[in-house]
C-alpha positions in Angstrom: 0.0 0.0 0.0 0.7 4.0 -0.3 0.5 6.7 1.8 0.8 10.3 0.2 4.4 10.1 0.4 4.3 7.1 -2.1 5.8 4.3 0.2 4.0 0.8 -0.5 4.1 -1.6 2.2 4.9 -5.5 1.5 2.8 -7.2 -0.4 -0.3 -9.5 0.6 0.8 -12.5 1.7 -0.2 -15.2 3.7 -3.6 -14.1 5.3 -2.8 -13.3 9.1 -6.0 -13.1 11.6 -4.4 -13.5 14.8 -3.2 -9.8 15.2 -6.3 -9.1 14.4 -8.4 -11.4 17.3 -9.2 -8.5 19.2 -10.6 -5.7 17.2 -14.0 -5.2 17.1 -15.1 -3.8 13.5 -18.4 -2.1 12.3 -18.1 -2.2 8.0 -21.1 0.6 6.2 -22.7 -1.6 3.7 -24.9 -1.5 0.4 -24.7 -4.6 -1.5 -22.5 -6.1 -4.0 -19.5 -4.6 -3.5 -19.9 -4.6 0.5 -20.6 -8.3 -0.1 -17.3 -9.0 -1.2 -15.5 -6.9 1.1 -16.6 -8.6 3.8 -16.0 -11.8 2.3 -12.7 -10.1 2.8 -12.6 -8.9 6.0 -13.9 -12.1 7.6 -10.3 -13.8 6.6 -9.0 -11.5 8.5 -11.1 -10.7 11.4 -12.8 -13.2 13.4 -16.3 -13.0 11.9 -18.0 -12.6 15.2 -15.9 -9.5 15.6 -17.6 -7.9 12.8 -20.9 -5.7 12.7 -22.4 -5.2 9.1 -24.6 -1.7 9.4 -26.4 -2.7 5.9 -28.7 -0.1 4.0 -32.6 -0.8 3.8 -33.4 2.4 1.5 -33.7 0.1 -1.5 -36.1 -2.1 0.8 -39.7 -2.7 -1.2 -43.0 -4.7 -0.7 -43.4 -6.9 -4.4 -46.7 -9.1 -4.7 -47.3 -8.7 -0.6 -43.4 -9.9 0.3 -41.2 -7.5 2.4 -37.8 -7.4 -0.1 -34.5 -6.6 1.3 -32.0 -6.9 -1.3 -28.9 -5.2 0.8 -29.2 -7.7 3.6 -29.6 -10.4 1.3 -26.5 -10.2 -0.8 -24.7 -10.1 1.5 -25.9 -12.7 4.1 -26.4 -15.2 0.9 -22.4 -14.1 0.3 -21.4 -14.6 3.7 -23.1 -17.9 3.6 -21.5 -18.7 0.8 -24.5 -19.3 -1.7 -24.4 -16.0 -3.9 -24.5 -16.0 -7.4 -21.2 -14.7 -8.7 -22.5 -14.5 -12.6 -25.3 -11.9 -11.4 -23.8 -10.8 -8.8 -27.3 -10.8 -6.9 -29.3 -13.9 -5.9 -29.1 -17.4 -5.0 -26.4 -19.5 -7.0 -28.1 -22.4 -8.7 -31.1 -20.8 -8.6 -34.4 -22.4 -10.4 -37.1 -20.1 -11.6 -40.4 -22.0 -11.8 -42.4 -19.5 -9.7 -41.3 -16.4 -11.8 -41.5 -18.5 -15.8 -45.3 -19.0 -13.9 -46.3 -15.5 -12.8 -45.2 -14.9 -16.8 -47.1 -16.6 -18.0 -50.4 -15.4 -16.2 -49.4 -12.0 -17.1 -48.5 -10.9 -13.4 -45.8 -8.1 -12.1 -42.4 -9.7 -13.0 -40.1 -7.4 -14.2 -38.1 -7.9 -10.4 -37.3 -11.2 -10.8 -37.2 -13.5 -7.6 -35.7 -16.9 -7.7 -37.7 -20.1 -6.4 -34.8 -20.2 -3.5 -35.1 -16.6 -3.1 -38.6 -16.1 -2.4 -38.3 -18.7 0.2 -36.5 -16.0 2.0 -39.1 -12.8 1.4 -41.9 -15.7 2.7 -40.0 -16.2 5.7 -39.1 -12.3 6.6 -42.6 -11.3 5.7 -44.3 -13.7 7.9 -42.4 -12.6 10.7 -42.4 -9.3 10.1 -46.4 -9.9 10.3 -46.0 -11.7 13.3 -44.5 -8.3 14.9 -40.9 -9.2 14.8 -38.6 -6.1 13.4 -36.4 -6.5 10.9 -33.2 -6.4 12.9 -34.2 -9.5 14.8 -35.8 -11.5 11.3 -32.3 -10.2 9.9 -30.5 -12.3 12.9 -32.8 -15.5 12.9 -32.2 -15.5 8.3 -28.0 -15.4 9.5 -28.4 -17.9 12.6 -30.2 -20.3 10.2 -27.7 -20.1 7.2 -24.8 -20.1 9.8 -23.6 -16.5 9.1 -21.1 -15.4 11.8 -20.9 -11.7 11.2 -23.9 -9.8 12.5 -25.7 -8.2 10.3 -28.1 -5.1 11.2 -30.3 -2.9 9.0 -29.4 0.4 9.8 -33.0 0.6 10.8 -36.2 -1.4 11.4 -38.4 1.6 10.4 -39.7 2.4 7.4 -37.0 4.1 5.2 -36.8 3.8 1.7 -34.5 5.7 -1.5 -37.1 8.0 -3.8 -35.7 9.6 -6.8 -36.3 12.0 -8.7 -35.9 11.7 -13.0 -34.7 14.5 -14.8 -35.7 12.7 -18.1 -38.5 11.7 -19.8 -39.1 8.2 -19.0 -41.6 4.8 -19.6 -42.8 5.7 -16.0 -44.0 9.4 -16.6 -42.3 12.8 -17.4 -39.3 14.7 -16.4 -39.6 15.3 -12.6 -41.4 11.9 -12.1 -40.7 10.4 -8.1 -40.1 7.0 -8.3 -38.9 3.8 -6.1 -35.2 3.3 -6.2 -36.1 -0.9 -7.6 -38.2 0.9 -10.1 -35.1 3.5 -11.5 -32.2 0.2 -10.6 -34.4 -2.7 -11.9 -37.0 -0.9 -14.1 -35.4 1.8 -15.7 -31.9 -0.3 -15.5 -30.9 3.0 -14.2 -30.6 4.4 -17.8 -32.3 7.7 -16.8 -30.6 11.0 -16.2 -31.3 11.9 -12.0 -32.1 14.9 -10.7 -32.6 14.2 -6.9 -32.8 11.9 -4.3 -34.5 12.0 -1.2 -34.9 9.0 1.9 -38.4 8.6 2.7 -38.9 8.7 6.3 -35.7 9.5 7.4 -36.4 12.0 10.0 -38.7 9.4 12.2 -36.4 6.7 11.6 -34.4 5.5 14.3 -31.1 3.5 14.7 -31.6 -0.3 14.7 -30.9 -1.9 18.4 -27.5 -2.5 18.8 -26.3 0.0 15.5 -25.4 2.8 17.4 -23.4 1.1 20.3 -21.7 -0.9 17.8 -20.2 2.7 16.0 -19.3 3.6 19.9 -17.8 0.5 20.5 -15.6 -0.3 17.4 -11.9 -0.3 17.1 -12.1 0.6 13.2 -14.9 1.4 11.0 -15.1 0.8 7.9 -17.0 2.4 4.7 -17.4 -0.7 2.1 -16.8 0.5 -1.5 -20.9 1.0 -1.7 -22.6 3.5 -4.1 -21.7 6.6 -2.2 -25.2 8.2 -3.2 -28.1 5.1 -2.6 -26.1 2.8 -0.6 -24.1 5.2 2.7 -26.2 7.5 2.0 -29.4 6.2 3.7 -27.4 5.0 6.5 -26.2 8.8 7.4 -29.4 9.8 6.9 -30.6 7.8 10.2 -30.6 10.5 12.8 -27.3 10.0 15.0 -25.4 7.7 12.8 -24.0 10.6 10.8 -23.2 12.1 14.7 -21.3 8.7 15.6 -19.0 8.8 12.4 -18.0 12.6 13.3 -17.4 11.4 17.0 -15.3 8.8 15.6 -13.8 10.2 12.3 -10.1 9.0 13.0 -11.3 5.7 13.1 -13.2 5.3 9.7 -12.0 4.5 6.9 -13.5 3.9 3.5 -12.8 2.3 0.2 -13.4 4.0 -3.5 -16.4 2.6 -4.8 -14.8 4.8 -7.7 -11.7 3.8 -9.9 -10.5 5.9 -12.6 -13.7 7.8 -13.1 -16.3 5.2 -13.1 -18.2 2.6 -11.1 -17.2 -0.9 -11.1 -20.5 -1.8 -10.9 -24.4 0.5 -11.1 -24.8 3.9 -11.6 -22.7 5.8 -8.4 -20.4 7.6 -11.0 -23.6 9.0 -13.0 -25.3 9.6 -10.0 -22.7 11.4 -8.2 -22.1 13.2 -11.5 -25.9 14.2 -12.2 -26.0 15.2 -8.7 -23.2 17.8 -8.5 -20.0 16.0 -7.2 -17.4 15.2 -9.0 -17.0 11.7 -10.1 -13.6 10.5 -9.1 -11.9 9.6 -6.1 -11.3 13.4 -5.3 -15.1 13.5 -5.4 -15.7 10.6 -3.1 -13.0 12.0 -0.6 -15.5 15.7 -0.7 -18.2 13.2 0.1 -16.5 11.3 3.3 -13.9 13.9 4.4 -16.4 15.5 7.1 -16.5 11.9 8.9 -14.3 9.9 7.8 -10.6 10.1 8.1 -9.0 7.4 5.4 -9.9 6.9 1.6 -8.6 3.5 0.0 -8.1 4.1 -3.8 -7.0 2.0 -6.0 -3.9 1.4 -8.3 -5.2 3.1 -11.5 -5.9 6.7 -9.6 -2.5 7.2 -7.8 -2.0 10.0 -9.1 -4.8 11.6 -7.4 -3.3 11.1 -4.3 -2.3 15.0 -3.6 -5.7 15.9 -4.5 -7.7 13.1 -2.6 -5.4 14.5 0.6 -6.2 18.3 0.0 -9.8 17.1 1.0 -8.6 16.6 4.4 -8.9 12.5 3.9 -5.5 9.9 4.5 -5.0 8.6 1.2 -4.4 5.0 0.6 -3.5 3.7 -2.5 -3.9 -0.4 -2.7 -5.5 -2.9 -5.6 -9.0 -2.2 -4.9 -10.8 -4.4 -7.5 -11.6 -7.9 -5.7 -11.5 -9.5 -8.7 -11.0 -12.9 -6.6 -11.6 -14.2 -2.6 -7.6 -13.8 -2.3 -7.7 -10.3 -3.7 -10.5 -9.3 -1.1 -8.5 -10.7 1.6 -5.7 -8.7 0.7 -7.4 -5.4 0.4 -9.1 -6.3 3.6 -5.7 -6.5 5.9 -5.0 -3.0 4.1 -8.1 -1.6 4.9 -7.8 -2.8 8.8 -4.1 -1.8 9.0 -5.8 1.8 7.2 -7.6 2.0 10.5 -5.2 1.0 13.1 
């Protein structure tokens, strides 16, 4: 790795946990790529050591079933059954239920797998039942054996609206819609021209999320869509508090490299919402509460300008192209925050 004075440490080896076994880390999570940095971090941390705060914004109700997709990415990749092709769903996955809901002409442009909707039918029964989501979230990981705890940021209603500054199959420019319906619908091919967190100001912090951010030796901002992913965390009153009680501590990774997104929309959004997108814009973004940016190889030379923010930069292979390469930026990331 790199500091600003371009020093690299040694490269990743071995994977070492044991000077490791007593931190405690909290990791800010959207999906995909917070999957797989956790997949990461739990070679390198004891699992149990680990909090997941995990965004609900993109929650949504779909033909009466309560739909988290955040949590489940990455509880199916901590258990080890995600589909790396899609990078969303069940590997192995069987459709039946879906090729039928086709065919009778129902709702099925979100497609659920058979193995998939087992999981909706289970949340949403309990969730009827008058269990919150944080505690459905634990009994889902105790059942498929997932050590890390995972907690939705919050168990009331919050969820991602935004706002299209296009034209677009679901109405004119200046349409509100769901974020599944501009993601999944829409394939997030429309220009944006807002977003907003619906009921952000009544929700409140999910048992055990704020003592978790008191508690943690190193916190850690997985390389999640800066926009729709962190930002609904921060918008839970007193989580954005605990990070700027606790800046020294954080430490987050580029979803950015080179300009663009590995993966969905964040550098259009951040774009088509004003900041700039690059790893100088994601360091404008984090500098207030957080201390450390992570950026990869291919935007080095930003380093200067990332650290004129006021952020630590890092500079480290940030693509987790494989498990191994995870790891590695993983032990980086935790030696970022020691």
């Amino acid at each position: 790795m790199a500091g600003g004075d371009g020093t690299r440490g040694p490269p990743a080896g071995p994977l070492r946990r044991r000077s490791y076994a007593r931190s405690v880390l909290v990791a800010l999570c959207g999906g995909v790529g917070a999957a797989r940095m956790l997949s990461g971090l739990v070679h390198v941390v004891p699992p149990s050591a680990i909090t997941a705060i995990v965004n609900v914004g993109d929650d949504m109700v779909l033909h009466g079933l309560h739909i988290s997709p955040d949590l489940d990415t990455v509880t199916y990749t901590l258990a080890g059954l995600d589909n790396r092709e899609t990078g969303w769903g069940v590997a192995g996955e069987t459709w039946a239920v879906m090729d039928e809901l086709a065919r009778l002409g129902g709702e099925d442009w979100f497609r659920l797998g058979d193995r998939d909707l087992a999981t909706h039918l289970f949340r949403t029964g309990l969730l009827r039942a008058g269990e919150p989501l944080s505690a459905v979230t634990a009994a889902l990981c105790r059942r498929r054996g997932v050590e890390v705890r995972l907690l939705p940021v919050t168990d009331d209603p919050l969820r991602t609206r935004v706002t299209l500054a296009e034209a677009s199959a679901l109405g004119p420019a200046g349409t509100e819609v769901g974020f599944q319906d501009y993601f999944v619908r829409l394939r997030h091919d429309v220009a944006v021209r807002g977003v907003r967190f619906d009921g952000d100001a009544a929700a409140r912090p999910a048992p055990g999320v704020m003592e978790s951010l008191e508690q943690a030796d190193t916190i850690v901002v997985c390389p999640s869509n800066p926009v729709v992913s962190i930002g609904p965390l921060l918008a839970v009153p007193g989580v954005r508090e605990a990070l700027l009680a606790r800046r020294d501590i954080v430490v987050a990774v580029s979803p950015i490299v080179a300009g663009a997104a590995l993966k969905g929309p964040a550098d259009r959004l951040m774009a088509e919402l004003g900041t700039e997108s690059s790893v100088v814009g994601v360091a404008k973004l984090y500098a207030p509460w957080a201390a450390t940016l992570v950026v990869d190889t291919a935007d080095a030379g930003c380093v200067a300008d990332v650290e004129a923010e006021g952020v630590r930069c890092i500079v480290t292979d940030t693509v987790m192209s494989s498990p191994e390469r995870a790891a590695g930026l993983a032990r980086v990331v935790v030696d970022g925050g020691r």
